[in-house]
C-alpha positions as CSV (number, residue, x, y, z in Angstrom):
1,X,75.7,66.1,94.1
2,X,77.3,69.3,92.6
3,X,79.9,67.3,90.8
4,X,77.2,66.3,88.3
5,X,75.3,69.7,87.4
6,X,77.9,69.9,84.4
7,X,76.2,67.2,82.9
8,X,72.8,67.6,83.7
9,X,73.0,71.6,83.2
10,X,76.1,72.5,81.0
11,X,76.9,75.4,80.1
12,X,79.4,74.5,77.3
13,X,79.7,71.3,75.4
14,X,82.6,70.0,73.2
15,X,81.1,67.1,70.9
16,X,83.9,64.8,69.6
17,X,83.1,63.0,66.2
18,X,80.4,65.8,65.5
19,X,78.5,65.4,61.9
20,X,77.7,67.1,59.2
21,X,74.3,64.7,58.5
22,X,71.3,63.2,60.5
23,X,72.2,60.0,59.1
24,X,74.8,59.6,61.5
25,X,75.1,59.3,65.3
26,X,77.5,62.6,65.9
27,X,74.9,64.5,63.7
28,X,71.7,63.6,65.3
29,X,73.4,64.7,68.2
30,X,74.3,68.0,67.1
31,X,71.5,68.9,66.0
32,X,70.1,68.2,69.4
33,X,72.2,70.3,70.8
34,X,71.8,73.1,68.7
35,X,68.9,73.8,70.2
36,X,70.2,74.7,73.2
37,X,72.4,77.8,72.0
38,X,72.1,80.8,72.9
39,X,72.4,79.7,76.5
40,X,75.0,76.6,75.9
41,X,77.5,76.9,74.2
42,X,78.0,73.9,71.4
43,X,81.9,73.3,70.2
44,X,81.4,71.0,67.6
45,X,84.9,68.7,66.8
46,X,85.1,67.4,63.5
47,X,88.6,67.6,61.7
48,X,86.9,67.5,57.8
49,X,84.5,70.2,58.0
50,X,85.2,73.8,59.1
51,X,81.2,74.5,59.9
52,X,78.5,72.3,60.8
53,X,75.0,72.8,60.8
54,X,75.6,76.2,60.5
55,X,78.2,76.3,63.1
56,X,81.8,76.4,63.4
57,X,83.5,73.5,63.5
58,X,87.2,72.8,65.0
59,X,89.1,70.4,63.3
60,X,90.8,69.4,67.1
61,X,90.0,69.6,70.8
62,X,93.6,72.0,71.3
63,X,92.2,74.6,68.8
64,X,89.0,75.0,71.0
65,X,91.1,75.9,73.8
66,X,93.3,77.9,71.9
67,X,90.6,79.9,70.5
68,X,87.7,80.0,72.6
69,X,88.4,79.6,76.2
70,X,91.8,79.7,77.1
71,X,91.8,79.2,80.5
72,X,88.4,78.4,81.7
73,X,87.1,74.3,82.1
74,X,84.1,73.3,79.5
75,X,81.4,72.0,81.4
76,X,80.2,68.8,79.2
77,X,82.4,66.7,76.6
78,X,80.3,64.3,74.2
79,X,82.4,61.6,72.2
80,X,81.2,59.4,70.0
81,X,83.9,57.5,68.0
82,X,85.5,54.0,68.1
83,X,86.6,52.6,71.4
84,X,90.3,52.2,70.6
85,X,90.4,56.3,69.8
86,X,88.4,57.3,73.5
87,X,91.7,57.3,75.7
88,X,93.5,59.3,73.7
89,X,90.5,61.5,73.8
90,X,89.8,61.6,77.0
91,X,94.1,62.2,77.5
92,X,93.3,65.5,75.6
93,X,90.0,66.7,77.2
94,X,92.0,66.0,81.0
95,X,92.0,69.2,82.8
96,X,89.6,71.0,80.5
97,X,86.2,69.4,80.9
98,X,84.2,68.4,83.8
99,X,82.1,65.6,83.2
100,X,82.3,63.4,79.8
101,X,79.7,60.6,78.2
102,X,81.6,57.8,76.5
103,X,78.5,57.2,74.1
104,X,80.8,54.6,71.9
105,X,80.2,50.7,72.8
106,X,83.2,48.6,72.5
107,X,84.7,48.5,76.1
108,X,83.9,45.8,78.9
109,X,80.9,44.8,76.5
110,X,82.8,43.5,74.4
111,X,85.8,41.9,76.0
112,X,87.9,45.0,76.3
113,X,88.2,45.7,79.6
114,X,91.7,47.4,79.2
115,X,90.2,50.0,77.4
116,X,87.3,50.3,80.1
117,X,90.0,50.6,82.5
118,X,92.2,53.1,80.9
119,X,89.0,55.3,80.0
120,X,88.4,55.1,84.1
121,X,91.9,55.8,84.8
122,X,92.6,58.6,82.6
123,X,88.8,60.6,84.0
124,X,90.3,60.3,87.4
125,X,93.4,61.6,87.2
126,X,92.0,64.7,85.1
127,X,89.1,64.8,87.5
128,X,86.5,64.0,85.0
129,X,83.4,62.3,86.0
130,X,82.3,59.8,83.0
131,X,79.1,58.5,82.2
132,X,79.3,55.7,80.6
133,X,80.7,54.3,77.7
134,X,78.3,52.1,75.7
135,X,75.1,54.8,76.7
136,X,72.7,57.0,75.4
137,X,73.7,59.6,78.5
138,X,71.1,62.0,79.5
139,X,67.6,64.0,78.8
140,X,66.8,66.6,80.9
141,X,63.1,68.1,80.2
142,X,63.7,71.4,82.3
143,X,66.1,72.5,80.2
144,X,66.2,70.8,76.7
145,X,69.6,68.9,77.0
146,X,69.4,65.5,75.1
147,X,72.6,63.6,74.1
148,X,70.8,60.7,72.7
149,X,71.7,59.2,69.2
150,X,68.5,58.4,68.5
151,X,65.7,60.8,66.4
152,X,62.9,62.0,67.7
153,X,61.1,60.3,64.9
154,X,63.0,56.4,66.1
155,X,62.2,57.4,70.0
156,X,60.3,59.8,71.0
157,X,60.9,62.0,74.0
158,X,58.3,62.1,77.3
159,X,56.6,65.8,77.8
160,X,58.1,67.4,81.2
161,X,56.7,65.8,84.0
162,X,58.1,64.4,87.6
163,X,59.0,61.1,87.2
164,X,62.7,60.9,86.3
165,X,64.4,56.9,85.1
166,X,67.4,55.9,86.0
167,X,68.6,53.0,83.5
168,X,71.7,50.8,82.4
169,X,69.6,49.8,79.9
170,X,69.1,51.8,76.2
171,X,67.0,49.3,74.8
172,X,64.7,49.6,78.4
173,X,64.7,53.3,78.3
174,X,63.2,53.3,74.9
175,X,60.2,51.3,75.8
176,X,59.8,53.6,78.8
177,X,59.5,56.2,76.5
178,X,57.2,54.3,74.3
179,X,54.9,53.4,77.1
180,X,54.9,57.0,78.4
181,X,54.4,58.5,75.4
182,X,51.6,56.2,74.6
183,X,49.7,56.7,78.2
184,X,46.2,59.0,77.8
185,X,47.5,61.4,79.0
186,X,51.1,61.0,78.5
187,X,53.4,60.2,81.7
188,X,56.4,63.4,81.7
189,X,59.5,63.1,82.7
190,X,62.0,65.0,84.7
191,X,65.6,63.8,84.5
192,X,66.6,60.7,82.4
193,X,69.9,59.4,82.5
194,X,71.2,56.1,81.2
195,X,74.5,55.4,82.4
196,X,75.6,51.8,80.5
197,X,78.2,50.1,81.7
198,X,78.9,52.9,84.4
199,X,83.1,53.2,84.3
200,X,82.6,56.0,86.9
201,X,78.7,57.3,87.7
202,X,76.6,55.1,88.6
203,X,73.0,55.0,89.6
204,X,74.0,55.3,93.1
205,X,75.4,59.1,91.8
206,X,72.1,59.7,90.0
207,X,70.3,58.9,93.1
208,X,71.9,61.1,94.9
209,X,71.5,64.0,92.6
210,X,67.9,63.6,91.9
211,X,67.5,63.9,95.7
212,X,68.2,67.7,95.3
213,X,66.4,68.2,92.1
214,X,63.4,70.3,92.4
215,X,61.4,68.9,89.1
216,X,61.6,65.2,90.1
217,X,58.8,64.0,92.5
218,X,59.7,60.7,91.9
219,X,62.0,57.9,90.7
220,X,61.6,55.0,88.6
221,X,65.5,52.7,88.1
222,X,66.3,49.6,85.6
223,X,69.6,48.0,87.0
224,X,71.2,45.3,86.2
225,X,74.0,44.9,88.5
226,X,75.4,47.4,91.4
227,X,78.8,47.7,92.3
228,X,79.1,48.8,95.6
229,X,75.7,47.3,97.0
230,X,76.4,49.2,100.6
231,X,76.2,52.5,98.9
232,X,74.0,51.9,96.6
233,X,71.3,51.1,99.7
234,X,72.6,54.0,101.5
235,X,71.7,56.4,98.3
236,X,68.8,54.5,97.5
237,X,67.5,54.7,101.2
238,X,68.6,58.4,101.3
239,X,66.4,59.3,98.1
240,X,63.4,57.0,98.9
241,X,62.7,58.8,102.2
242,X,62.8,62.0,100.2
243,X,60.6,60.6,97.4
244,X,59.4,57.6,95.8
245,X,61.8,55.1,94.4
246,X,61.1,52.3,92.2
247,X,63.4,49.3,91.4
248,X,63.1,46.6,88.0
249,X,66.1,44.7,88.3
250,X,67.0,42.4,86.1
251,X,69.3,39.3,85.9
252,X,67.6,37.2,88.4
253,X,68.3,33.7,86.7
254,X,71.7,32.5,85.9
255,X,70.8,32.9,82.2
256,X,69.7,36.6,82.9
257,X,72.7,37.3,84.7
258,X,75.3,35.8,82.1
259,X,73.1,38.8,79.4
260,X,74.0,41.3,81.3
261,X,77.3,40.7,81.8
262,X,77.7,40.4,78.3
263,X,75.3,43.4,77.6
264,X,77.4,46.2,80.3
265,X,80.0,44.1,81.6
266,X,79.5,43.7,85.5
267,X,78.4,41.3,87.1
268,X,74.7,40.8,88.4
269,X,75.3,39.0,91.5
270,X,72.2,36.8,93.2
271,X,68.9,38.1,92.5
272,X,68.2,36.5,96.2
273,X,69.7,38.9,97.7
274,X,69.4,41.6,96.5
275,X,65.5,41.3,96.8
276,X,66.2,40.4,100.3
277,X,68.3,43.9,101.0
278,X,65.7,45.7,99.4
279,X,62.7,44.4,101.7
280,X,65.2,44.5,104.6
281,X,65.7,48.3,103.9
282,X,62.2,48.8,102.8
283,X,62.8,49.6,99.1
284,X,59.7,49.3,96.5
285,X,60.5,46.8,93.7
286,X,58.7,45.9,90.7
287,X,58.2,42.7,89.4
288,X,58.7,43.5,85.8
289,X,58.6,46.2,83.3
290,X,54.7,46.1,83.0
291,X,55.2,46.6,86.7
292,X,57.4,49.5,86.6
293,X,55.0,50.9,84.1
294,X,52.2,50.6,85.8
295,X,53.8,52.1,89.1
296,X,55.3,55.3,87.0
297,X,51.8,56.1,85.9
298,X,50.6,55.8,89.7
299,X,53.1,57.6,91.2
300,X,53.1,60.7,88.2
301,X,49.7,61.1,88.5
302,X,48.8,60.4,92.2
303,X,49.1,61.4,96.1
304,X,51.2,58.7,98.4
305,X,48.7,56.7,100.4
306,X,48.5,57.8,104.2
307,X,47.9,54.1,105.0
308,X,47.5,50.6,104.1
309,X,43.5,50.6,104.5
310,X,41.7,50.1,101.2
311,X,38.2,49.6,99.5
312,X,37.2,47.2,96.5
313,X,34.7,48.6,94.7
314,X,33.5,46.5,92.0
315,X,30.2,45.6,89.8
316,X,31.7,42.2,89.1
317,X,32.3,39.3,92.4
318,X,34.9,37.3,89.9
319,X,37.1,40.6,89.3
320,X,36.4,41.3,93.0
321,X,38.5,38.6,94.5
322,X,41.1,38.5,91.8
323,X,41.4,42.0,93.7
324,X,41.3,41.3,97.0
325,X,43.8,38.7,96.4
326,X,46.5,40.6,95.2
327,X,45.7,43.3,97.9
328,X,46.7,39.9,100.2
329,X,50.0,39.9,98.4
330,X,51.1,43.5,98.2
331,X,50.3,43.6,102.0
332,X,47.3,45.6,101.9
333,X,44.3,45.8,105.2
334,X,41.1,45.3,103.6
335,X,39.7,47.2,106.3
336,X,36.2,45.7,107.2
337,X,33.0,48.3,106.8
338,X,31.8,50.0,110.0
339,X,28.7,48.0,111.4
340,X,26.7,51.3,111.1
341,X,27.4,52.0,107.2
342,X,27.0,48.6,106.6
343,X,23.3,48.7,107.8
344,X,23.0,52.1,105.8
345,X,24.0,50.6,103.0
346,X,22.0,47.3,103.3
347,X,18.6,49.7,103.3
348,X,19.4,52.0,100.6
349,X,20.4,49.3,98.1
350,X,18.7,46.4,96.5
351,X,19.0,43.0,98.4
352,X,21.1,41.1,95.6
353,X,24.2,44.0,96.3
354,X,26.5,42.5,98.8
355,X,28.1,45.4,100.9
356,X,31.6,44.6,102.3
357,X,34.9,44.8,101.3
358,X,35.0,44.1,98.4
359,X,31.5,46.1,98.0
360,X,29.3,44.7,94.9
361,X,27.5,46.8,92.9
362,X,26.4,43.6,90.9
363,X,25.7,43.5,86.8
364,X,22.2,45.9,87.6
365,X,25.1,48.6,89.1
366,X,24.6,52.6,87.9
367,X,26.9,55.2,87.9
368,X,25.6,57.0,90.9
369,X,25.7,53.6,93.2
370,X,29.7,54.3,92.7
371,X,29.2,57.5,94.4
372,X,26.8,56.2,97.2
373,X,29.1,54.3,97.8
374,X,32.6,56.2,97.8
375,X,30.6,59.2,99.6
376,X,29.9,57.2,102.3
377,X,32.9,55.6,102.8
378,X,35.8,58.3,102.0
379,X,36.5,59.0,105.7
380,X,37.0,54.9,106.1
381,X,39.5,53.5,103.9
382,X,43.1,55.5,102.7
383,X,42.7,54.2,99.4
384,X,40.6,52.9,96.6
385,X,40.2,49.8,93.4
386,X,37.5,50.5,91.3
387,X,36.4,48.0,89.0
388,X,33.8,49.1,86.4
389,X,33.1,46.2,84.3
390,X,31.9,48.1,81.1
391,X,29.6,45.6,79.2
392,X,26.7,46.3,81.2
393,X,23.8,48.1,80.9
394,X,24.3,50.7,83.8
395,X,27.8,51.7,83.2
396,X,27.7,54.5,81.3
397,X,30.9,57.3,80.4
398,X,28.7,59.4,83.2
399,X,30.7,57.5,85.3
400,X,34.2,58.9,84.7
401,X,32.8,62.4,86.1
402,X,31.5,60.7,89.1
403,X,34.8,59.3,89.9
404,X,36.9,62.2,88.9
405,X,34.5,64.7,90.9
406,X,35.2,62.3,94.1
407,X,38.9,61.9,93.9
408,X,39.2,66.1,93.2
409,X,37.3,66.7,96.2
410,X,38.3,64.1,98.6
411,X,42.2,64.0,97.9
412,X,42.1,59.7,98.1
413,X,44.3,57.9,95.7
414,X,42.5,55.9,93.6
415,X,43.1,53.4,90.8
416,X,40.4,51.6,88.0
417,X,40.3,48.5,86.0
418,X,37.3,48.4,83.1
419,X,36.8,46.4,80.4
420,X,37.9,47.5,76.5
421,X,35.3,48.0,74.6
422,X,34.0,51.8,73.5
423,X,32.6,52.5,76.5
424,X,35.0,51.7,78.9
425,X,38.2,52.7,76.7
426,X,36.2,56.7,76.6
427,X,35.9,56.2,80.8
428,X,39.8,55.5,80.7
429,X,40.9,58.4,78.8
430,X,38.0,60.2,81.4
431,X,39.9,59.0,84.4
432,X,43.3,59.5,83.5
433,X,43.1,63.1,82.3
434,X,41.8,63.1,85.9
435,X,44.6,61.8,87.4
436,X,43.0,58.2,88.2
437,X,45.3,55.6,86.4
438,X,43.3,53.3,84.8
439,X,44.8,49.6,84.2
440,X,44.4,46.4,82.1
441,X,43.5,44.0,85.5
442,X,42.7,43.8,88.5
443,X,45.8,42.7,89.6
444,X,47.8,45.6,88.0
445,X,45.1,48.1,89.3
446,X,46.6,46.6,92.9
447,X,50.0,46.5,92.3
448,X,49.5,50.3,90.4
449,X,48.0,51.6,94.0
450,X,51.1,49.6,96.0
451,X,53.4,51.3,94.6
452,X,52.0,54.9,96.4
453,X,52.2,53.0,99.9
454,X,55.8,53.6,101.1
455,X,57.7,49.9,102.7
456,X,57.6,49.5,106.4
């Protein structure tokens, strides 16, 4: 969607209630922007200093104009002061700027829904697409943009990576960041936009923008309510067939639903049915924000599965079935073992092993066993759950090269569960620098793997 590259690549950006200080909002987020210059220019407006931060600083939005660029539109506008000052604003930026975040809260939030509505009208009639208000609005890791009020130090930001989120949520997107900032390695991130109570773009925008973006590979969204739910499917449809999507919504009791509304200001509707559109239309979901979590990890660091065929591969029978029956609820074939490797295997290894699917290795497993094993079967199954319970004997941190030399060579996604103690805590950190995700259960190691199988 070309009407958004102003805000996800400006060029030029006015910042309204710009600081002089890092102890307040408009300064953190000058100093952010700073950064950017000499490729974007910054206009910082602030009516009591004449520089800031070393800049210049323009005591109103006409003297910009008047000075600077006279007849040309500004590609971003940033504002960050009370709610009752934003339409008058907005009034002044109409016809000079192209896309505006409202980052004051204060609007439908909080009962005012004439000033949400005179915020919405004013951006349309100067043809002004607003983000926002009550949001963070965006982080780009290509280029550097980040409008947040928070410091780096309160929230820190995900390395560049593929995986861009999509949230109406600020207090969500900073435990996103939290959770990808502490994965070994850390999860990166492409484009991350939080829209709040979404006056004008919405994630059905977003969706469609990160469909053309060349540094996302995939798509994790928070919502909490849609308002146009036939677009929304038709964008969210339109990006998932392009590349992965996955959806945490939230507000599926009436409690939940009564928070948001209070928390952005539109309603959240049933919870029934939107999970019913979703698996009508095929979209991935997650069950909750471990979920999402878990699936961003998967789907940064892995292949999409080819098919719905997959092998348990575990040294423990208890952790084996709490496998295999989550694979029964995420839909997964736990493809039986060909006749002919199952005699093979039924030679080679010691009577007590029970070959199948799942495959036990038993407590008397060693590392090579795992690669017997995954050898011999890689042309059989799409996909792989390996469980390495760590406290015995024959588990050793020899093990994370076995696996990570299979899944270079054969290409097969793969996921691992292993206990936390030293040894299996230095195999996890082994795995993931490989690419292997490595979860806290069984269950999540399943769920993980899902999330790389795209909805029939």
């Amino acid at each position: 969607m070309k009407s958004l590259e102003p805000l996800f690549n400006p060029r030029s950006i006015v910042l309204v209630g710009a600081s002089h200080t890092g102890l307040k909002l408009g300064g953190v987020v000058l100093k952010n922007l700073l950064r950017l210059r000499p490729k974007v220019r910054v206009f910082p407006v602030n009516p009591k200093f004449r520089r800031l931060m070393g800049v210049r600083s323009y005591a109103t939005i006409d003297e910009i104009w008047g000075d600077e660029i006279p007849k040309s539109k500004n590609d971003l506008a940033i504002i960050i002061r009370p709610a009752p000052e934003t339409p008058g604003i907005l009034e002044e930026l109409k016809g000079r700027v192209k896309c505006a975040i409202i980052v004051s809260a204060g609007f439908a939030e909080a009962g005012r829904m004439d000033l949400q509505e005179a915020v919405q009208r004013i951006a349309r009639e100067g043809g002004i697409r607003l983000v926002g208000p009550n949001c963070m609005g965006v982080h780009n890791s290509s280029n550097g943009l980040d409008t947040f009020i928070l410091t780096a130090e309160r929230l820190s930001r995900p390395h560049p990576g593929g995986v861009a989120i999509v949230t109406q949520s600020g207090a969500v997107l900073s435990l996103i960041f939290e959770a990808f900032s502490l994965s070994q390695p850390p999860v990166g991130s492409s484009i991350t936009a939080h829209y709040g109570n979404a006056a004008d773009i919405d994630e059905s925008d977003i969706f469609e923008y990160l469909e053309g973006d060349d540094n996302t590979k995939a798509v994790i969204s928070y919502i909490e309510s849609v308002r146009d739910g036939r677009r929304f499917i038709r964008r969210a449809r339109a990006l998932a067939r392009r590349k992965p999507l996955l959806i945490l919504k939230a507000g599926k009791a009436a409690a939940g639903q009564a928070a948001a509304f209070s928390h952005t200001g539109r309603l959240a509707g049933s919870y029934r049915v939107f999970k019913s559109v979703l698996a009508q239309f095929g979209l991935a979901e997650a069950a909750d924000f471990e979920d999402l979590v878990d699936g961003a990890r998967a789907l940064a660091l892995q292949k999409p599965l080819k098919g719905n065929r997959v092998l348990i591969l575990t040294n423990g029978g208890g952790a084996g079935v709490l496998a295999s029956d989550e694979c029964a609820r995420q839909g997964f074939y736990e493809a039986g073992m060909p006749p002919r490797k199952l005699a093979r295997f039924k030679k080679i290894f010691p009577p007590f092993y029970v070959p199948g699917n799942p495959f036990d290795l038993t407590a008397q497993v060693k590392d090579e066993d795992y690669r017997t094993v995954l050898e011999g079967l890689k042309e059989d199954y799409d996909g792989f759950i390996i469980i390495a319970l760590s406290a015995v004997r024959g588990i050793t941190e020899g093990l994370g090269l076995v696996l990570a030399d299979f899944k270079r060579r054969s290409g097969k996604p793969m996921v691992f569960h292993t206990g936390r103690d030293a040894v299996g805590q230095k195999l996890s950190r082994t795995l993931e620098e490989a690419g292997i995700p490595a979860l806290n259960s069984p269950e999540r190691a399943v769920r993980a793997l899902r999330k790389l199988l795209k909805k029939d």
